[in-house]
PDB file as gemmi writes it, atoms N, CA and C in Angstrom:
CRYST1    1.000    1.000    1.000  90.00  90.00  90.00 P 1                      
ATOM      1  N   UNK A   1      81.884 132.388  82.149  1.00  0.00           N  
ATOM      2  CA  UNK A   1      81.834 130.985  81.795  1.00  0.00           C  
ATOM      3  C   UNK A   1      82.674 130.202  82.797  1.00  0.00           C  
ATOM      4  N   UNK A   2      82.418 128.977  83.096  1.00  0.00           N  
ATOM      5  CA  UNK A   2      82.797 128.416  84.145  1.00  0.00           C  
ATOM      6  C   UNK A   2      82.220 126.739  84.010  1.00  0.00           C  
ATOM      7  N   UNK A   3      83.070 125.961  85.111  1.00  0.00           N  
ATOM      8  CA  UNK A   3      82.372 125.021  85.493  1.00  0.00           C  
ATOM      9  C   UNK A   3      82.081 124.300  86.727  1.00  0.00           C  
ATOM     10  N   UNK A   4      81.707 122.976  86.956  1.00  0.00           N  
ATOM     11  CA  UNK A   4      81.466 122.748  88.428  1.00  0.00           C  
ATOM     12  C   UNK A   4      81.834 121.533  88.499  1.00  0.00           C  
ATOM     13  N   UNK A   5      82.513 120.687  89.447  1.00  0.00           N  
ATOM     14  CA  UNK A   5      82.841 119.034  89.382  1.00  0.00           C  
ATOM     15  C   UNK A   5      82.728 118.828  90.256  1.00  0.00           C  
ATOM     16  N   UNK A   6      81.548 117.816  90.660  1.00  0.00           N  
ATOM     17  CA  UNK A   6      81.139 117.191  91.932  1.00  0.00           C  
ATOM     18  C   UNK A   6      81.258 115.603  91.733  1.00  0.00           C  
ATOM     19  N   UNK A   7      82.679 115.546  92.654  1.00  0.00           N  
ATOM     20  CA  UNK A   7      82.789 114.121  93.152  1.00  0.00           C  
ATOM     21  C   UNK A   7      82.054 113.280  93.911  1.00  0.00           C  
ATOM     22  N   UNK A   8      82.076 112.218  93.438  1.00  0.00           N  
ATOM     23  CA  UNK A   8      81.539 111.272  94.126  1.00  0.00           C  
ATOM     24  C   UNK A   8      82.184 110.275  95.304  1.00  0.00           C  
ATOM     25  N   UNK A   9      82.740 110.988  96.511  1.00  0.00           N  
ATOM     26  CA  UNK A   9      83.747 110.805  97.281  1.00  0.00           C  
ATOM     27  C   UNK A   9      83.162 109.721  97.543  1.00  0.00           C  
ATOM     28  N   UNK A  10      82.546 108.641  97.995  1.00  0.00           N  
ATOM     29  CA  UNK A  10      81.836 107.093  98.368  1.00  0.00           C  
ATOM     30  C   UNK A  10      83.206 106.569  97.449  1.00  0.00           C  
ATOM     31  N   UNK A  11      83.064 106.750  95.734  1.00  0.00           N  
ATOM     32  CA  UNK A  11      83.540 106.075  95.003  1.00  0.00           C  
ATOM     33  C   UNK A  11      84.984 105.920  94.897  1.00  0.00           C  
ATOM     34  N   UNK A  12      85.685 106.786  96.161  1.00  0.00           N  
ATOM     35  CA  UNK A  12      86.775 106.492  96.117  1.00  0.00           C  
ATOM     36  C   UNK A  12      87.259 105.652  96.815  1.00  0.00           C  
ATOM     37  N   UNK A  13      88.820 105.462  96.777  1.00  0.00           N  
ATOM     38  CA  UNK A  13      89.422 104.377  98.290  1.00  0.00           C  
ATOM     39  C   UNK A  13      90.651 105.590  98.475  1.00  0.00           C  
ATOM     40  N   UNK A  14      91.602 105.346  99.516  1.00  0.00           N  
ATOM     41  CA  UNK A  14      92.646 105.632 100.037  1.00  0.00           C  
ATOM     42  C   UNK A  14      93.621 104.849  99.412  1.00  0.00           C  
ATOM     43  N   UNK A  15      94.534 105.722  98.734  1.00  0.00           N  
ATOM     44  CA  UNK A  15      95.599 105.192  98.360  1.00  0.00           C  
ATOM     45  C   UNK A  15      96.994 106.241  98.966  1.00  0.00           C  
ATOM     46  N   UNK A  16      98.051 105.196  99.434  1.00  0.00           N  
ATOM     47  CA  UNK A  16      99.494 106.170  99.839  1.00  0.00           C  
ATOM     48  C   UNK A  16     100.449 105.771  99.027  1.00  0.00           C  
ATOM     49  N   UNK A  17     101.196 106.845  98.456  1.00  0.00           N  
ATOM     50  CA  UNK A  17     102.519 106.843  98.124  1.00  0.00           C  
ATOM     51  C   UNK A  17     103.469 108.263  98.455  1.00  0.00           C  
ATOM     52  N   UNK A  18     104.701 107.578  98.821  1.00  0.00           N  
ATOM     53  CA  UNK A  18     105.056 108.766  99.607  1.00  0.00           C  
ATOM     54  C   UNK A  18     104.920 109.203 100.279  1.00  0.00           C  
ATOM     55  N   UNK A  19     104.460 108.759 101.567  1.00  0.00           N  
ATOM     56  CA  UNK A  19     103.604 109.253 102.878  1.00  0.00           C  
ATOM     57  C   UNK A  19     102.528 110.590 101.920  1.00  0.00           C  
ATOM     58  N   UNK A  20     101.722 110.162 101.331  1.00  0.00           N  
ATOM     59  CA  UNK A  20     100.944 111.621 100.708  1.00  0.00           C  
ATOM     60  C   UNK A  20      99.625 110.784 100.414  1.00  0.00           C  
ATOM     61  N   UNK A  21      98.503 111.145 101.044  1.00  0.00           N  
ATOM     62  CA  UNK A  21      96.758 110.583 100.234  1.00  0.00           C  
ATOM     63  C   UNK A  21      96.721 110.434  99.044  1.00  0.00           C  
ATOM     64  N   UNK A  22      96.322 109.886  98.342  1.00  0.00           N  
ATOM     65  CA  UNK A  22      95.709 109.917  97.013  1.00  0.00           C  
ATOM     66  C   UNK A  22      94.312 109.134  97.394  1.00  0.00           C  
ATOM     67  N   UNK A  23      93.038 110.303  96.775  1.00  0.00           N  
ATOM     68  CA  UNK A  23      91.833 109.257  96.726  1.00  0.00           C  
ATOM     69  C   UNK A  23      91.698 108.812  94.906  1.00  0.00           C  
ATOM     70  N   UNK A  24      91.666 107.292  95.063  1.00  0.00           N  
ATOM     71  CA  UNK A  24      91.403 106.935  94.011  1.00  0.00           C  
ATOM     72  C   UNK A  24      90.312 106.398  93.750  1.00  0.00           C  
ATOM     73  N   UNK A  25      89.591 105.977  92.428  1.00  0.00           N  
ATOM     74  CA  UNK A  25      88.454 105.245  91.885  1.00  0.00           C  
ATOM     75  C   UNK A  25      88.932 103.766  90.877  1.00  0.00           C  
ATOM     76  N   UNK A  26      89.062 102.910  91.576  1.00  0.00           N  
ATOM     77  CA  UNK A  26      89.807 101.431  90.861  1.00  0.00           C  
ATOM     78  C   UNK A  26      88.864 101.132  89.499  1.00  0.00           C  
ATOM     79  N   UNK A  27      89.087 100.931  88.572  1.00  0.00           N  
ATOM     80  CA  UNK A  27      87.997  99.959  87.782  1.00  0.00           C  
ATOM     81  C   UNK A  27      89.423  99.589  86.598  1.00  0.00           C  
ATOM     82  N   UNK A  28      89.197  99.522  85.517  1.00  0.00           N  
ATOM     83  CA  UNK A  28      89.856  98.809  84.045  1.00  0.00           C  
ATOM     84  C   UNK A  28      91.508 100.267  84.188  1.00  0.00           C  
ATOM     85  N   UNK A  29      90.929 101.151  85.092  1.00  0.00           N  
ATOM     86  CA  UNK A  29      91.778 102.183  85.310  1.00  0.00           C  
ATOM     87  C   UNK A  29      91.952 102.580  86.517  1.00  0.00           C  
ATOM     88  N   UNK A  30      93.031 103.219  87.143  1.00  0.00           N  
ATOM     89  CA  UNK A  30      92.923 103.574  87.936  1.00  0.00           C  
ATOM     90  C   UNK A  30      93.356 105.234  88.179  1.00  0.00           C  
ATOM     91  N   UNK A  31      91.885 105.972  88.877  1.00  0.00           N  
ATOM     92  CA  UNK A  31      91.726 107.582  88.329  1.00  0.00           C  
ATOM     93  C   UNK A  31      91.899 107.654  89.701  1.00  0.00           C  
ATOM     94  N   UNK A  32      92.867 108.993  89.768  1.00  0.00           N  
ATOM     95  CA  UNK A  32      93.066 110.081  91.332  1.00  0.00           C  
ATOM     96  C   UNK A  32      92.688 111.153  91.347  1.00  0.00           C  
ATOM     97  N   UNK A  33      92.301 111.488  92.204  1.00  0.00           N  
ATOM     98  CA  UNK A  33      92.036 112.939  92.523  1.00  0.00           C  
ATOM     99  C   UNK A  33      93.207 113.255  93.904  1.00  0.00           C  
ATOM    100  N   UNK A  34      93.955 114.474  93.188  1.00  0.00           N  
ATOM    101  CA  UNK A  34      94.803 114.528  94.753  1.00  0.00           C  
ATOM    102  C   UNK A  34      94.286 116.515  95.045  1.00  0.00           C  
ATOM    103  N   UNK A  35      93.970 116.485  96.282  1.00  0.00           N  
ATOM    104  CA  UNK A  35      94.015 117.987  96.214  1.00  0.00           C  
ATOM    105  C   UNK A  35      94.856 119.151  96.571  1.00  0.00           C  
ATOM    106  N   UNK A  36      94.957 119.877  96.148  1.00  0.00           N  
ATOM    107  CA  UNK A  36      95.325 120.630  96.236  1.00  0.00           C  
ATOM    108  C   UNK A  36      95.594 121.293  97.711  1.00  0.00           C  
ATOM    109  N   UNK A  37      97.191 121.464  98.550  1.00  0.00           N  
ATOM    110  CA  UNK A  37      97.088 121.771  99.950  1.00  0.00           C  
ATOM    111  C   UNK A  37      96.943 123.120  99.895  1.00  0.00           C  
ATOM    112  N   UNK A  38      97.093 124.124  98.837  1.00  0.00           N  
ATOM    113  CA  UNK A  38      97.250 125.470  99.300  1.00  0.00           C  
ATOM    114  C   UNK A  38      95.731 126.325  98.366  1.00  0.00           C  
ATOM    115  N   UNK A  39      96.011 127.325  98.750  1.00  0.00           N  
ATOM    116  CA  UNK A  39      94.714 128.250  97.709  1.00  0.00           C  
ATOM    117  C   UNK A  39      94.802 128.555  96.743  1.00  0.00           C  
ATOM    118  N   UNK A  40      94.780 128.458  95.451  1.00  0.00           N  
ATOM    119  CA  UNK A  40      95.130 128.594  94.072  1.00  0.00           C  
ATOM    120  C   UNK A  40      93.684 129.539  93.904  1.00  0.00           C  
ATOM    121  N   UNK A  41      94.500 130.439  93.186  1.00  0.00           N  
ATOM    122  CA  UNK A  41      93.526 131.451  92.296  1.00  0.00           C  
ATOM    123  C   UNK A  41      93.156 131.326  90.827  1.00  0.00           C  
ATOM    124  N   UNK A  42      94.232 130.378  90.572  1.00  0.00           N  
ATOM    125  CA  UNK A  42      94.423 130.466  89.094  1.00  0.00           C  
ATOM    126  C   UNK A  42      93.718 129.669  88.264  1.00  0.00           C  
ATOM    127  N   UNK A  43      92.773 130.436  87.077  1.00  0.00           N  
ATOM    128  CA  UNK A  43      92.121 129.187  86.475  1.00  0.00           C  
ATOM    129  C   UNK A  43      92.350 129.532  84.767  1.00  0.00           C  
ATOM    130  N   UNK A  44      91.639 129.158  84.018  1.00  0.00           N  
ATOM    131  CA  UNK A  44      91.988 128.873  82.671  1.00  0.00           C  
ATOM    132  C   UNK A  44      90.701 129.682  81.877  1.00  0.00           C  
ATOM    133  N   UNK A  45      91.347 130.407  80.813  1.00  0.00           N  
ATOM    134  CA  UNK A  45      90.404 131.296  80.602  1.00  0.00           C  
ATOM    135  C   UNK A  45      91.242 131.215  78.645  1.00  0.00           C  
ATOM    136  N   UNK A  46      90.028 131.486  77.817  1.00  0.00           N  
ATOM    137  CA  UNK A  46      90.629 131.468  76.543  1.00  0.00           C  
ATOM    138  C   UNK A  46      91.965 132.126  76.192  1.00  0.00           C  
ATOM    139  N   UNK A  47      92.081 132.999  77.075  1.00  0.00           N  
ATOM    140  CA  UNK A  47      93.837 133.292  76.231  1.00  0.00           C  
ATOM    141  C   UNK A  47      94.762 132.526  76.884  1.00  0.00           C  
ATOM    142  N   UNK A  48      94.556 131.813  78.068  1.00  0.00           N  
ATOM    143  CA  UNK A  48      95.756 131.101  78.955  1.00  0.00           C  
ATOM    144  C   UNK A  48      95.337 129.558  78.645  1.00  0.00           C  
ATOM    145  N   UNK A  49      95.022 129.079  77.808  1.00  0.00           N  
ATOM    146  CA  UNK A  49      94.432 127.769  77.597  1.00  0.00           C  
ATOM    147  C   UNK A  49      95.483 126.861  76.658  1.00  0.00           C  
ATOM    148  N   UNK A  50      96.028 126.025  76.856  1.00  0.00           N  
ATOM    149  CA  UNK A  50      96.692 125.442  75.566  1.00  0.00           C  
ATOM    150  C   UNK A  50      96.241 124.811  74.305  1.00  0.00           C  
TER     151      UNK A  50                                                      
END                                                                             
């Protein structure tokens, strides 16, 4: 079981704080996506879930 999240990178802008990217999506909110710099293995599975 698994899933998949495909951004809609158009819909973002460039935002900085901290000399660091953030792509954001402006509207009544404002949503980030920041990624991740290194390789993470780790994902979430029913016993590690909160």
């Amino acid at each position: 079981m698994g899933f998949r999240l495909d951004l809609d990178r158009e819909a973002f802008a460039d935002f900085f704080l901290s000399m660091r990217e953030f792509k954001c999506v402006e509207g009544s909110e404002v949503q980030r996506h920041v990624p991740h710099p290194y390789p993470d293995s780790r994902s979430v599975t029913r016993s590690n879930r909160a």
